[in-house]
N, C-alpha and C positions, 0 to 999 in steps of 0.2 A: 375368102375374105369375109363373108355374110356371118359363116360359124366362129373364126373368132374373134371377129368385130364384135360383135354381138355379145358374146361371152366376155369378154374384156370392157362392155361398156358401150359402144361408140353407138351415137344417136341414129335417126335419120338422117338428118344434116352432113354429116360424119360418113357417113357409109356412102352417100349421094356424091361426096368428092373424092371418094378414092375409086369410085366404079364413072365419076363423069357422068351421072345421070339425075333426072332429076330428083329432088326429095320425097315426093309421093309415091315417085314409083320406088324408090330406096324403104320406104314404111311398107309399103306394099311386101317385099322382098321379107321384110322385118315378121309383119304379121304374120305370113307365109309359113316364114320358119316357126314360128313360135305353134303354129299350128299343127306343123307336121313331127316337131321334135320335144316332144312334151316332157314336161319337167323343170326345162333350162329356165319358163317364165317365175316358176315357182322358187329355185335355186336361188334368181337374183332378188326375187323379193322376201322371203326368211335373209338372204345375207344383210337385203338393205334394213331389213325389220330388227337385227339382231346389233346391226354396226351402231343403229340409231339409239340404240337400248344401253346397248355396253359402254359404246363410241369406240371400238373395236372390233376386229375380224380377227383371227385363227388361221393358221393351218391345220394340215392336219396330225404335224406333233407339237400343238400348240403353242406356235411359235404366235406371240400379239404383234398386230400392228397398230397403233392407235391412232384415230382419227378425229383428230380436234374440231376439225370444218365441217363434219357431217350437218351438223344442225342448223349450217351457218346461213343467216337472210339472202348472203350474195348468192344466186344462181349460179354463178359459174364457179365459184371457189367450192360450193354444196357438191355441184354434179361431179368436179374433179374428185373428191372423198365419195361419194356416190359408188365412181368409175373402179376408184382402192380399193373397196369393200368388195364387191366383184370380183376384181381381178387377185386381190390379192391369195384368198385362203388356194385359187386354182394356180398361179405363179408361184406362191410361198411354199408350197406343199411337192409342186415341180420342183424347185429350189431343194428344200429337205431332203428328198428323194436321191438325187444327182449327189448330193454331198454325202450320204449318208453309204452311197453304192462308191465311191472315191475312197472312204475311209477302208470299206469292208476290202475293195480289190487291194488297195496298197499292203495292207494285211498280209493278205494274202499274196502277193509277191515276194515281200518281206516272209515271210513262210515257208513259202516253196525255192528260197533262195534263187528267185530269177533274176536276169538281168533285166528284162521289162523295163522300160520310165515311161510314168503316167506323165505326158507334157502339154497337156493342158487341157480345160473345157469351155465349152462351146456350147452357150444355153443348155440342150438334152444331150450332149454329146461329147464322149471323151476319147482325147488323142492319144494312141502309144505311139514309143519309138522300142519294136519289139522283136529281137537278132532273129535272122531266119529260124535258126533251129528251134525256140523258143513257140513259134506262129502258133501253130496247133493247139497246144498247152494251153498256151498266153491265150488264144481266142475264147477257149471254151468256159475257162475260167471266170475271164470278164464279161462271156454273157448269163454264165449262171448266176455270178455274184448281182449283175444289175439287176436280171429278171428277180431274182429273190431277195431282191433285198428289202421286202415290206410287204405284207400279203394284203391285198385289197380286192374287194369283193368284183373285181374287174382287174383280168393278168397283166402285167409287165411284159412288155415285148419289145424286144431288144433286136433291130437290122445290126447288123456288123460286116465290116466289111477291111478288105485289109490292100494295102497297094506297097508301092516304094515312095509314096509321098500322097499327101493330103488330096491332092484331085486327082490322083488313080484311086483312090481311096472310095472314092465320091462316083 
């Protein structure tokens, strides 16, 4: 809750009401992390230094988002553009990533003439409906193509798992 509240934006205030406790000790929690996990204070301030400048954030195949309200007097319509600029290049980029590894498997089913169907996604997560004889194939394929489908100075790694339905799956 702390790491991606945090990362996503969410105040002290914020973090105080989804953990029930009070707001100081939710800062406390706040400062804590920012202590022990070095980098993340500096990440959201360049994002906010940059969104303020541009009035936009990036992913990381620079995809824009633009943010009209960054600058804005009101507090709380600021903090929401604030919150965008943050979450978005680390969402947006998740986003990129997920579709760009959807394009490459279908490909590649289309290729290897499987019966495989990609039937849906699920934020970081995508569903097959994959004929038993296919499993093996089908598995290995969809975790090489995720894991590579973008090389980032930090790997892809891909759980997989396979059932007769979605929560045998799980």
């Amino acid at each position: 809750m702390i790491n991606f509240g945090i990362i996503y934006g969410m105040s002290a205030y914020g973090l105080a009401q989804q953990l029930n406790i009070e707001p100081k000790i939710a800062q406390a929690y706040i400062d804590e992390y920012f202590n022990k996990v070095t980098g993340v204070q500096a990440y959201i301030e360049k994002s906010l230094e940059e969104a303020r400048q541009k009035g936009y954030v990036t992913t990381l195949l620079q995809r824009r988002r633009y943010l009209p309200d960054i600058q804005s007097p009101t507090a709380a319509i600021r903090q929401a553009s604030e919150r965008m600029a943050i979450n978005t290049p680390l969402q947006g980029t998740a986003a990129d990533i997920i579709k760009l590894a959807m394009i490459r498997i279908q490909n590649r089913i289309e290729g290897l003439r499987l019966s495989t169907k990609m039937i849906m996604q699920v934020h970081d997560e995508l569903v097959f409906e994959v004929p038993e004889e296919e499993t093996e194939k089908a598995l290995l394929m969809i975790q090489k193509e995720m894991e590579g489908v973008m090389e980032l100075s930090v790997p892809l790694k891909v759980s997989i798992q396979s059932g007769k339905n979605w929560a045998e799956a799980h």
